[in-house]
C-alpha positions as CSV (number, residue, x, y, z in Angstrom):
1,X,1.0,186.1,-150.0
2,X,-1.7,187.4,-148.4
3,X,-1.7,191.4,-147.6
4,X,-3.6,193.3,-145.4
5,X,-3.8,197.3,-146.5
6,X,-5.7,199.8,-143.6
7,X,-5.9,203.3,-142.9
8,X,-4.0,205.0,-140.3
9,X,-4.6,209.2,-140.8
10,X,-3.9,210.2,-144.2
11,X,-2.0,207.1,-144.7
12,X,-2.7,203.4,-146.1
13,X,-0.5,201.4,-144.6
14,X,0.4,197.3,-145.4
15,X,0.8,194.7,-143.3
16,X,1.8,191.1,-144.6
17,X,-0.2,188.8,-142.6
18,X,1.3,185.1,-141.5
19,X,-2.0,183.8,-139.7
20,X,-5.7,184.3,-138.7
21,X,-4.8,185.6,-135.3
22,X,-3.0,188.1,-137.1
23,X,-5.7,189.3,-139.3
24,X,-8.3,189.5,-136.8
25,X,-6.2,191.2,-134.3
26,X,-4.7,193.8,-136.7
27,X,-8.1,194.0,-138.6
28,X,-9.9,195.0,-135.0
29,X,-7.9,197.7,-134.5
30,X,-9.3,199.7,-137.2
31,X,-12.6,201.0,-139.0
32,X,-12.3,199.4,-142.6
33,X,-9.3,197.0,-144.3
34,X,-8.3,195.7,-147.8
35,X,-7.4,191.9,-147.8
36,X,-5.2,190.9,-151.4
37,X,-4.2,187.5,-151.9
38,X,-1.8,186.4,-154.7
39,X,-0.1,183.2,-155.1
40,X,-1.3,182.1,-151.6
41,X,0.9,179.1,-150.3
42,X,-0.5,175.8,-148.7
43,X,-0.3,177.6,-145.1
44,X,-1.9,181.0,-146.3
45,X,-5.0,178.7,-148.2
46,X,-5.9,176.9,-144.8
47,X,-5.7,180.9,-143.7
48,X,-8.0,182.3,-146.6
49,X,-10.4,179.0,-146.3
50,X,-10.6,180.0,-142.2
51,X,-11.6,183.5,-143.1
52,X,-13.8,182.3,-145.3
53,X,-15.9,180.3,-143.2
54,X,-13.8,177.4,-143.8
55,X,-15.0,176.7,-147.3
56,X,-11.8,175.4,-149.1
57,X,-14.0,174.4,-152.0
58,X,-13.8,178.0,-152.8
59,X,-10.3,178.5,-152.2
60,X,-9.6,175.7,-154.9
61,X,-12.5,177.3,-157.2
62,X,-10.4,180.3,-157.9
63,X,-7.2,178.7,-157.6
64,X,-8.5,176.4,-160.8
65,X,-9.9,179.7,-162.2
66,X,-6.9,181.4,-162.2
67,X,-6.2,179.4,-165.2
68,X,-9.3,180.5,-167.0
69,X,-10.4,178.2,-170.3
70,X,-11.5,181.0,-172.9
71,X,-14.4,179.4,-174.1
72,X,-15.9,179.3,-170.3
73,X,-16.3,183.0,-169.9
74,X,-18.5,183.8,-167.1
75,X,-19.0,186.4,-165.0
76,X,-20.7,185.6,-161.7
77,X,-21.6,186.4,-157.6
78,X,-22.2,184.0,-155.1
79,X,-23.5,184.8,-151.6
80,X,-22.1,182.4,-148.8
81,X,-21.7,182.6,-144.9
82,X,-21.4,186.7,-144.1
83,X,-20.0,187.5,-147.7
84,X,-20.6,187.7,-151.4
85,X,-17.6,186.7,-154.2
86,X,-17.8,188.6,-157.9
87,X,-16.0,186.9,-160.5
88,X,-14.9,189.6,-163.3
89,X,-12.8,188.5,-166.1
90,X,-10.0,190.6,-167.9
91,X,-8.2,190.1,-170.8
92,X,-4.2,189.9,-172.0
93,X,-3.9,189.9,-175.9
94,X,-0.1,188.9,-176.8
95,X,0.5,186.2,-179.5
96,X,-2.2,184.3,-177.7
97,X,-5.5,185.5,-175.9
98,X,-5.6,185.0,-172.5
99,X,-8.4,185.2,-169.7
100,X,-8.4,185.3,-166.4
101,X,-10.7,186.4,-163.5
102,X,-10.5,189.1,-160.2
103,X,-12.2,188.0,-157.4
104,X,-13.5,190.6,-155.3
105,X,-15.0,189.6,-151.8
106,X,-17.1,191.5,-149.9
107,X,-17.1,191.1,-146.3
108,X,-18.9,193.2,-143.4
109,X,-16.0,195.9,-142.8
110,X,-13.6,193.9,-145.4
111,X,-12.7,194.1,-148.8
112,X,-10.8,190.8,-150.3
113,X,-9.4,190.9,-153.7
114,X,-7.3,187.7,-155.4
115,X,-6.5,188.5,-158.7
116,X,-4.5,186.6,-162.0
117,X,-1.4,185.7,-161.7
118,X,1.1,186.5,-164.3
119,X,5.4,186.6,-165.3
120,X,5.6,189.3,-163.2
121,X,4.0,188.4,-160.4
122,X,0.9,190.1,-158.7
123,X,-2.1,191.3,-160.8
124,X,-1.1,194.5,-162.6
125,X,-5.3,195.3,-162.2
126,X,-5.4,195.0,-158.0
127,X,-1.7,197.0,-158.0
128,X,-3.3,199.8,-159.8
129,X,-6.8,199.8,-158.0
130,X,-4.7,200.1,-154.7
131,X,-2.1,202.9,-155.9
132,X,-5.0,204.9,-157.1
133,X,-6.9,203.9,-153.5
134,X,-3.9,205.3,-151.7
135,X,-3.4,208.7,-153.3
136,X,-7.4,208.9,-152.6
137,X,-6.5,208.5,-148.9
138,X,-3.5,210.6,-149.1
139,X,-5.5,213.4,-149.9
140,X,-7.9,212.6,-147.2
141,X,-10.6,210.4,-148.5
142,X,-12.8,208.5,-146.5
143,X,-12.1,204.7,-147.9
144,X,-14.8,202.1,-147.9
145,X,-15.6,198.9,-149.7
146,X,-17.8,201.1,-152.3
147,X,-15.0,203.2,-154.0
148,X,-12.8,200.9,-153.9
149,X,-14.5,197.8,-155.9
150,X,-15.6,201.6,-158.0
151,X,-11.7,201.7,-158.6
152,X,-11.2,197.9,-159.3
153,X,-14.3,198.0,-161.9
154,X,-12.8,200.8,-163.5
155,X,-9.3,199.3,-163.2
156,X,-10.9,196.1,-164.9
157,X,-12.2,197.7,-167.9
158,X,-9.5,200.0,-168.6
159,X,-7.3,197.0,-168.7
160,X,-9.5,195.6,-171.1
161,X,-10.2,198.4,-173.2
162,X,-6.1,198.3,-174.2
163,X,-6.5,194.5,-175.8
164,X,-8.5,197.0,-178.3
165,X,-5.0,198.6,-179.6
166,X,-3.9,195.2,-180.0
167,X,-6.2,194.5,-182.1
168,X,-5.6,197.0,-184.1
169,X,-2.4,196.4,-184.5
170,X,-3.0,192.5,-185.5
171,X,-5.3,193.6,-187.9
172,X,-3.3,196.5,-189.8
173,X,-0.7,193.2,-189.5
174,X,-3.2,191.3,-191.5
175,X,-4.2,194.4,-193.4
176,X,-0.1,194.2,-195.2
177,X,0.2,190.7,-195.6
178,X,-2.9,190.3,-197.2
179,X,-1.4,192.0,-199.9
180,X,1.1,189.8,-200.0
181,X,-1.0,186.5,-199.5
182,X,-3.9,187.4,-201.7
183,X,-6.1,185.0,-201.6
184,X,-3.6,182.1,-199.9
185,X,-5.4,179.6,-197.3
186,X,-3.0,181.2,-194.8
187,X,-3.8,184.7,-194.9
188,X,-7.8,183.6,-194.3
189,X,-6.9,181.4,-191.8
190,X,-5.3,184.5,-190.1
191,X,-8.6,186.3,-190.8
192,X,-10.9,184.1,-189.3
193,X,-8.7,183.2,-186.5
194,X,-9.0,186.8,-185.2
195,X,-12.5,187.2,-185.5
196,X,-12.9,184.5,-183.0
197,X,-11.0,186.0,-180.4
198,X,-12.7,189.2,-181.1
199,X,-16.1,187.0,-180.6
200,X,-14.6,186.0,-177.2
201,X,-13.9,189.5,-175.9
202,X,-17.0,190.7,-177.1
203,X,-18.6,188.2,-174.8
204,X,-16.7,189.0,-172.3
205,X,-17.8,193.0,-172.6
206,X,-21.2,192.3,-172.3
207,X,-20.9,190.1,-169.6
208,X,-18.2,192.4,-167.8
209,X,-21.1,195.4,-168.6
210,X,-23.8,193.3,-167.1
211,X,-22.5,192.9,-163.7
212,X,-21.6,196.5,-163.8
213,X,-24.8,197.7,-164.3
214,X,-26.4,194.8,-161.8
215,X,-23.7,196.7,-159.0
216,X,-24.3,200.2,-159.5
217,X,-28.7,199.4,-159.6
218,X,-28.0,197.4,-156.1
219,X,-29.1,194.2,-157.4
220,X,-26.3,192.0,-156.2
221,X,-26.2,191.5,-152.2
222,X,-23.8,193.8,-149.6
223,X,-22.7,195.7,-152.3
224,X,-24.3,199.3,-152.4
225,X,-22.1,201.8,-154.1
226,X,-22.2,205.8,-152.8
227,X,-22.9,208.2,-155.7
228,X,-19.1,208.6,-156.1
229,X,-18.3,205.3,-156.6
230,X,-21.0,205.2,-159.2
231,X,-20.0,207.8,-161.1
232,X,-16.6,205.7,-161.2
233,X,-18.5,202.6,-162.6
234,X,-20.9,204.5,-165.1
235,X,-17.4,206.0,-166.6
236,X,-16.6,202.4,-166.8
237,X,-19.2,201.2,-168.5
238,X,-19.0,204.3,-170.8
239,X,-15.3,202.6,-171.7
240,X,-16.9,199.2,-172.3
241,X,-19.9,201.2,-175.0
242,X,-16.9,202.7,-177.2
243,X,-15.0,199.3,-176.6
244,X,-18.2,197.1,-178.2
245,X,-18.2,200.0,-181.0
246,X,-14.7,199.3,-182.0
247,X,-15.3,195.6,-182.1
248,X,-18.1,196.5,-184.5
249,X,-15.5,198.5,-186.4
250,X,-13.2,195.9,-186.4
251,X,-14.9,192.8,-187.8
252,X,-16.6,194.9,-190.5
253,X,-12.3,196.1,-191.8
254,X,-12.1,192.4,-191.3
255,X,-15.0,191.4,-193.5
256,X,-13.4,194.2,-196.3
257,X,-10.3,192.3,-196.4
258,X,-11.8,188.7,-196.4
259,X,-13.9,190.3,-199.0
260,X,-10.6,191.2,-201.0
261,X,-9.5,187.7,-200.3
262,X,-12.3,186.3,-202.0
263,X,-11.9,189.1,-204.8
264,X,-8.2,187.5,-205.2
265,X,-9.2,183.9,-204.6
266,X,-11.8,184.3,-207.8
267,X,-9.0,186.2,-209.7
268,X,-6.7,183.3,-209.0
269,X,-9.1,180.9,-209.9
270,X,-10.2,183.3,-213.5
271,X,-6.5,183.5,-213.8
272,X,-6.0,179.7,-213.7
273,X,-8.9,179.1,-215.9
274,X,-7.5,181.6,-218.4
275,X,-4.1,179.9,-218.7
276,X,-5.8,175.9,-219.1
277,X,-7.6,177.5,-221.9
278,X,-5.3,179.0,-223.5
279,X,-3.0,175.9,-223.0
280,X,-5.6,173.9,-224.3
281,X,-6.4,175.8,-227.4
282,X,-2.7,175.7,-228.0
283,X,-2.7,171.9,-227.8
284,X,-5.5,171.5,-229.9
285,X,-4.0,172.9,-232.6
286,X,-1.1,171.5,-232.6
287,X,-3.4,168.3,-233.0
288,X,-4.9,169.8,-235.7
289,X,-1.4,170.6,-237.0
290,X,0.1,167.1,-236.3
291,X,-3.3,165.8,-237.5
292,X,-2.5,167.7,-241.3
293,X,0.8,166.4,-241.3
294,X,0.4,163.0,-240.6
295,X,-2.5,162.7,-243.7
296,X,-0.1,165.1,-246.0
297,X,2.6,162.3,-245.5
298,X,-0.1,160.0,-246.0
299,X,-0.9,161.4,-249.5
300,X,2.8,162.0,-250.4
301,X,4.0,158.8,-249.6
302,X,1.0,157.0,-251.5
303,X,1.9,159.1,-254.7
Protein backbone atom coordinates (compact mmCIF):
# COMPACT_ATOMS: atom_id res chain seq x y z
CA UNK A 1 0.00 0.00 0.00
CA UNK A 2 1.33 3.14 -0.62
CA UNK A 3 -0.08 6.20 1.64
CA UNK A 4 0.11 9.57 1.12
CA UNK A 5 -0.23 11.79 4.63
CA UNK A 6 -0.57 15.98 4.10
CA UNK A 7 -1.59 18.85 6.09
CA UNK A 8 -4.80 20.48 5.72
CA UNK A 9 -5.17 23.32 8.89
CA UNK A 10 -4.50 21.68 12.05
CA UNK A 11 -5.08 18.42 10.50
CA UNK A 12 -2.96 15.55 8.80
CA UNK A 13 -4.98 14.00 6.63
CA UNK A 14 -4.34 10.37 4.47
CA UNK A 15 -4.94 9.62 1.20
CA UNK A 16 -4.33 5.97 -0.15
CA UNK A 17 -2.81 6.59 -3.48
CA UNK A 18 -3.70 4.05 -6.63
CA UNK A 19 -1.33 5.74 -9.34
CA UNK A 20 1.30 8.48 -10.19
CA UNK A 21 -1.25 10.81 -11.54
CA UNK A 22 -2.69 10.61 -8.27
CA UNK A 23 0.30 11.44 -6.27
CA UNK A 24 1.40 14.25 -8.19
CA UNK A 25 -1.95 15.81 -8.51
CA UNK A 26 -2.85 15.49 -4.76
CA UNK A 27 0.87 16.13 -3.77
CA UNK A 28 0.55 19.68 -5.83
CA UNK A 29 -2.04 20.84 -4.00
CA UNK A 30 -0.19 21.31 -0.98
CA UNK A 31 3.11 22.72 0.71
CA UNK A 32 4.85 19.53 2.11
CA UNK A 33 3.57 15.48 2.08
CA UNK A 34 4.58 12.13 3.83
CA UNK A 35 4.83 9.24 1.29
CA UNK A 36 4.70 5.47 3.41
CA UNK A 37 4.99 2.39 1.51
CA UNK A 38 4.44 -1.10 3.01
CA UNK A 39 3.95 -4.32 1.37
CA UNK A 40 3.79 -2.49 -2.07
CA UNK A 41 2.03 -4.77 -4.79
CA UNK A 42 3.40 -5.40 -8.38
CA UNK A 43 1.24 -2.21 -9.57
CA UNK A 44 2.25 0.17 -6.64
CA UNK A 45 6.28 -0.97 -7.34
CA UNK A 46 6.06 0.20 -11.10
CA UNK A 47 4.42 3.38 -9.09
CA UNK A 48 7.25 3.74 -6.42
CA UNK A 49 10.02 2.90 -9.25
CA UNK A 50 8.19 6.07 -11.44
CA UNK A 51 8.58 8.30 -8.50
CA UNK A 52 11.69 7.34 -8.12
CA UNK A 53 13.11 8.21 -11.35
CA UNK A 54 12.34 4.90 -12.65
CA UNK A 55 15.02 3.07 -10.87
CA UNK A 56 13.41 -0.38 -10.09
CA UNK A 57 16.84 -1.62 -9.07
CA UNK A 58 16.05 0.22 -5.95
CA UNK A 59 12.64 -0.80 -5.50
CA UNK A 60 13.98 -4.52 -5.49
CA UNK A 61 17.11 -3.32 -3.09
CA UNK A 62 14.80 -2.80 -0.23
CA UNK A 63 12.33 -5.21 -1.12
CA UNK A 64 15.45 -7.92 -0.68
CA UNK A 65 16.41 -5.91 2.43
CA UNK A 66 13.36 -6.20 4.10
CA UNK A 67 14.57 -9.55 4.85
CA UNK A 68 17.75 -8.36 6.45
CA UNK A 69 20.80 -11.21 6.97
CA UNK A 70 22.16 -10.22 10.60
CA UNK A 71 25.58 -10.60 9.92
CA UNK A 72 25.23 -7.81 6.96
CA UNK A 73 24.46 -4.95 9.16
CA UNK A 74 24.90 -1.69 7.50
CA UNK A 75 23.73 1.39 7.76
CA UNK A 76 23.99 3.65 4.67
CA UNK A 77 22.79 6.91 2.22
CA UNK A 78 22.75 6.99 -1.33
CA UNK A 79 22.21 10.16 -3.39
CA UNK A 80 20.37 9.42 -6.82
CA UNK A 81 18.29 11.65 -9.33
CA UNK A 82 16.60 14.57 -7.00
CA UNK A 83 16.73 12.51 -3.72
CA UNK A 84 18.91 10.77 -1.08
CA UNK A 85 17.77 7.07 0.64
CA UNK A 86 19.01 6.35 4.48
CA UNK A 87 19.04 2.84 5.44
CA UNK A 88 18.60 2.56 9.40
CA UNK A 89 18.35 -0.80 10.85
CA UNK A 90 16.19 -1.76 13.98
CA UNK A 91 16.04 -4.58 15.93
CA UNK A 92 13.18 -7.35 17.20
CA UNK A 93 14.63 -9.70 19.96
CA UNK A 94 11.97 -12.75 20.50
CA UNK A 95 13.36 -16.31 20.59
CA UNK A 96 15.41 -15.27 17.63
CA UNK A 97 17.15 -11.84 16.70
CA UNK A 98 15.86 -10.24 13.97
CA UNK A 99 16.96 -7.14 11.75
CA UNK A 100 15.48 -5.26 9.48
CA UNK A 101 15.95 -1.73 7.92
CA UNK A 102 13.60 1.84 7.54
CA UNK A 103 14.18 3.46 4.55
CA UNK A 104 13.71 7.06 4.75
CA UNK A 105 13.70 9.09 1.37
CA UNK A 106 14.19 12.48 1.09
CA UNK A 107 12.74 14.28 -1.75
CA UNK A 108 12.46 18.17 -2.58
CA UNK A 109 8.98 18.85 -0.68
CA UNK A 110 8.55 14.88 0.06
CA UNK A 111 9.24 12.70 2.70
CA UNK A 112 9.11 8.70 1.72
CA UNK A 113 9.37 6.24 4.40
CA UNK A 114 9.15 2.04 3.63
CA UNK A 115 9.69 0.41 6.62
CA UNK A 116 9.94 -3.76 7.94
CA UNK A 117 7.33 -5.77 7.50
CA UNK A 118 6.05 -7.87 10.27
CA UNK A 119 2.82 -10.45 11.59
CA UNK A 120 1.03 -7.50 12.09
CA UNK A 121 1.42 -5.74 9.27
CA UNK A 122 2.90 -2.18 8.82
CA UNK A 123 6.06 -1.16 10.76
CA UNK A 124 5.20 -0.47 14.30
CA UNK A 125 8.43 2.27 14.04
CA UNK A 126 6.71 4.49 10.83
CA UNK A 127 3.07 4.12 12.81
CA UNK A 128 4.53 5.71 15.80
CA UNK A 129 6.69 8.41 13.99
CA UNK A 130 3.40 9.44 12.25
CA UNK A 131 0.97 9.34 15.38
CA UNK A 132 3.44 11.44 17.20
CA UNK A 133 3.78 13.77 13.75
CA UNK A 134 0.04 14.17 13.86
CA UNK A 135 -0.55 15.35 17.50
CA UNK A 136 2.51 17.74 16.51
CA UNK A 137 0.25 19.24 13.75
CA UNK A 138 -2.76 18.99 15.83
CA UNK A 139 -1.44 21.39 18.01
CA UNK A 140 -0.36 23.57 15.24
CA UNK A 141 3.13 22.69 14.29
CA UNK A 142 4.63 23.59 11.16
CA UNK A 143 5.55 19.93 9.59
CA UNK A 144 8.59 19.59 7.40
CA UNK A 145 10.87 16.75 6.31
CA UNK A 146 13.40 17.83 9.29
CA UNK A 147 11.19 16.96 12.44
CA UNK A 148 9.76 14.39 11.05
CA UNK A 149 12.96 12.03 10.04
CA UNK A 150 13.88 13.87 13.99
CA UNK A 151 10.70 11.69 15.00
CA UNK A 152 11.57 8.52 12.95
CA UNK A 153 15.32 8.60 14.38
CA UNK A 154 14.04 8.84 17.71
CA UNK A 155 11.27 6.33 16.91
CA UNK A 156 14.20 4.04 15.67
CA UNK A 157 16.29 4.04 18.67
CA UNK A 158 13.60 3.82 21.23
CA UNK A 159 12.57 0.73 19.40
CA UNK A 160 15.85 -0.56 19.84
CA UNK A 161 16.61 0.50 23.17
CA UNK A 162 13.59 -2.06 24.39
CA UNK A 163 15.64 -5.32 22.79
CA UNK A 164 17.79 -4.15 25.96
CA UNK A 165 14.90 -5.54 28.52
CA UNK A 166 15.01 -8.54 26.55
CA UNK A 167 18.09 -9.11 27.19
CA UNK A 168 17.82 -8.88 30.45
CA UNK A 169 15.40 -11.03 30.82
CA UNK A 170 17.41 -13.87 28.67
CA UNK A 171 20.12 -13.37 30.80
CA UNK A 172 18.51 -13.53 34.42
CA UNK A 173 16.96 -16.83 32.28
CA UNK A 174 20.49 -17.98 31.95
CA UNK A 175 21.39 -16.53 35.37
CA UNK A 176 18.67 -19.60 37.06
CA UNK A 177 19.46 -22.39 34.89
CA UNK A 178 22.99 -21.99 35.27
CA UNK A 179 22.38 -23.09 38.63
CA UNK A 180 20.85 -25.86 37.54
CA UNK A 181 23.33 -26.75 34.59
CA UNK A 182 26.56 -26.00 36.26
CA UNK A 183 29.03 -26.50 34.21
CA UNK A 184 26.82 -28.68 31.37
CA UNK A 185 27.92 -27.93 27.53
CA UNK A 186 24.37 -26.64 27.26
CA UNK A 187 24.15 -24.03 29.62
CA UNK A 188 27.65 -22.45 27.93
CA UNK A 189 26.30 -22.91 24.74
CA UNK A 190 23.38 -20.67 25.93
CA UNK A 191 26.07 -18.30 27.27
CA UNK A 192 28.01 -17.76 24.24
CA UNK A 193 25.12 -17.89 22.00
CA UNK A 194 23.84 -14.59 23.55
CA UNK A 195 26.91 -12.82 23.55
CA UNK A 196 26.89 -12.98 19.88
CA UNK A 197 23.67 -11.45 19.43
CA UNK A 198 24.63 -8.84 21.90
CA UNK A 199 27.91 -8.34 19.48
CA UNK A 200 25.45 -7.86 16.66
CA UNK A 201 23.34 -5.19 18.28
CA UNK A 202 26.20 -3.45 19.50
CA UNK A 203 27.27 -3.07 15.92
CA UNK A 204 24.24 -2.04 15.03
CA UNK A 205 24.37 0.97 17.85
CA UNK A 206 27.32 2.31 16.72
CA UNK A 207 26.48 2.26 13.30
CA UNK A 208 22.74 3.46 14.05
CA UNK A 209 24.83 6.42 16.28
CA UNK A 210 26.97 7.21 13.37
CA UNK A 211 24.53 8.18 10.91
CA UNK A 212 22.83 10.12 13.58
CA UNK A 213 25.55 12.24 14.32
CA UNK A 214 26.50 12.45 10.30
CA UNK A 215 22.52 13.96 10.10
CA UNK A 216 22.34 16.31 12.82
CA UNK A 217 26.37 17.84 11.65
CA UNK A 218 24.76 18.12 7.92
CA UNK A 219 27.13 15.85 6.44
CA UNK A 220 24.68 13.74 4.45
CA UNK A 221 23.01 15.59 1.32
CA UNK A 222 19.23 17.44 1.43
CA UNK A 223 19.00 16.56 4.84
CA UNK A 224 19.44 19.73 7.17
CA UNK A 225 17.64 19.37 10.49
CA UNK A 226 16.23 22.80 12.32
CA UNK A 227 17.41 23.17 15.96
CA UNK A 228 14.21 21.30 17.11
CA UNK A 229 14.57 18.49 15.22
CA UNK A 230 18.10 18.28 16.56
CA UNK A 231 17.33 18.41 19.87
CA UNK A 232 15.07 15.33 18.96
CA UNK A 233 18.08 13.34 17.55
CA UNK A 234 20.74 14.33 20.17
CA UNK A 235 18.08 12.79 22.81
CA UNK A 236 18.34 9.90 20.54
CA UNK A 237 21.67 9.44 20.58
CA UNK A 238 21.73 10.07 24.34
CA UNK A 239 19.33 6.67 24.35
CA UNK A 240 21.88 4.79 22.11
CA UNK A 241 25.04 6.07 24.92
CA UNK A 242 23.07 4.41 27.96
CA UNK A 243 22.06 1.49 25.46
CA UNK A 244 26.08 0.77 24.59
CA UNK A 245 26.56 1.00 28.59
CA UNK A 246 24.17 -1.62 29.31
CA UNK A 247 25.64 -3.94 26.64
CA UNK A 248 28.88 -3.28 28.59
CA UNK A 249 27.01 -4.28 31.72
CA UNK A 250 25.71 -7.17 30.17
CA UNK A 251 28.54 -9.16 28.80
CA UNK A 252 30.62 -8.49 31.89
CA UNK A 253 27.23 -10.51 34.29
CA UNK A 254 27.72 -12.83 31.28
CA UNK A 255 31.42 -13.28 31.75
CA UNK A 256 30.62 -13.75 35.90
CA UNK A 257 28.45 -16.65 35.15
CA UNK A 258 30.68 -18.36 32.34
CA UNK A 259 33.20 -17.69 34.95
CA UNK A 260 30.96 -19.80 37.47
CA UNK A 261 30.66 -22.32 34.68
CA UNK A 262 34.19 -22.84 34.48
CA UNK A 263 34.33 -22.72 38.47
CA UNK A 264 31.77 -25.82 38.13
CA UNK A 265 33.29 -27.37 35.14
CA UNK A 266 36.79 -27.73 37.25
CA UNK A 267 34.71 -28.89 40.30
CA UNK A 268 33.23 -31.46 38.12
CA UNK A 269 36.24 -32.45 36.70
CA UNK A 270 38.20 -32.36 40.73
CA UNK A 271 35.05 -34.13 41.62
CA UNK A 272 35.55 -36.92 39.00
CA UNK A 273 39.24 -37.15 39.67
CA UNK A 274 38.43 -37.59 43.36
CA UNK A 275 36.07 -40.56 42.85
CA UNK A 276 38.74 -42.63 40.14
CA UNK A 277 41.09 -42.26 42.97
CA UNK A 278 39.48 -43.27 45.44
CA UNK A 279 38.09 -46.16 43.26
CA UNK A 280 41.38 -46.91 42.41
CA UNK A 281 42.88 -47.03 45.79
CA UNK A 282 39.98 -49.27 46.63
CA UNK A 283 40.88 -51.68 43.84
CA UNK A 284 44.36 -51.78 44.64
CA UNK A 285 43.85 -53.11 47.66
CA UNK A 286 41.74 -55.48 47.13
CA UNK A 287 44.76 -56.66 44.83
CA UNK A 288 46.77 -56.50 47.56
CA UNK A 289 44.12 -58.39 49.51
CA UNK A 290 43.48 -61.01 46.87
CA UNK A 291 47.31 -60.94 46.28
CA UNK A 292 47.74 -62.23 50.40
CA UNK A 293 45.23 -64.70 49.93
CA UNK A 294 46.15 -66.35 47.01
CA UNK A 295 50.07 -66.85 48.51
CA UNK A 296 48.35 -67.72 52.19
CA UNK A 297 46.51 -70.63 50.28
CA UNK A 298 49.73 -71.20 48.62
CA UNK A 299 51.56 -71.81 51.88
CA UNK A 300 48.57 -73.68 53.52
CA UNK A 301 48.08 -75.97 50.83
CA UNK A 302 51.98 -76.83 50.49
CA UNK A 303 52.03 -77.60 54.35
Amino acid sequence: MIWMYAVRGNELYAIDITSLKELNDSSSKVDWVWIDIFHPDEKESEIISELLGNEPRIVEDVKMQCMYNPSKIRTMYEKLHDYVLLSIPSVRFEEQLRICPIFIIVKNKMLITWGEEHEHGHSMIIKSAIRRFREHVEEGGQPNSSLAIGMLLREIASKNSDVMLSIREAIDQIEEKSLEEAGKKHAIYSIFSLKRKISTIHRLLITEKEIMLDINETMIPRIKLDEKAKSIVDNAIENINRELDFIDSYNRSLDSILTLQDLASIHRVESSINYLTIILVVGTIILIILELMAKLGIFSGGH
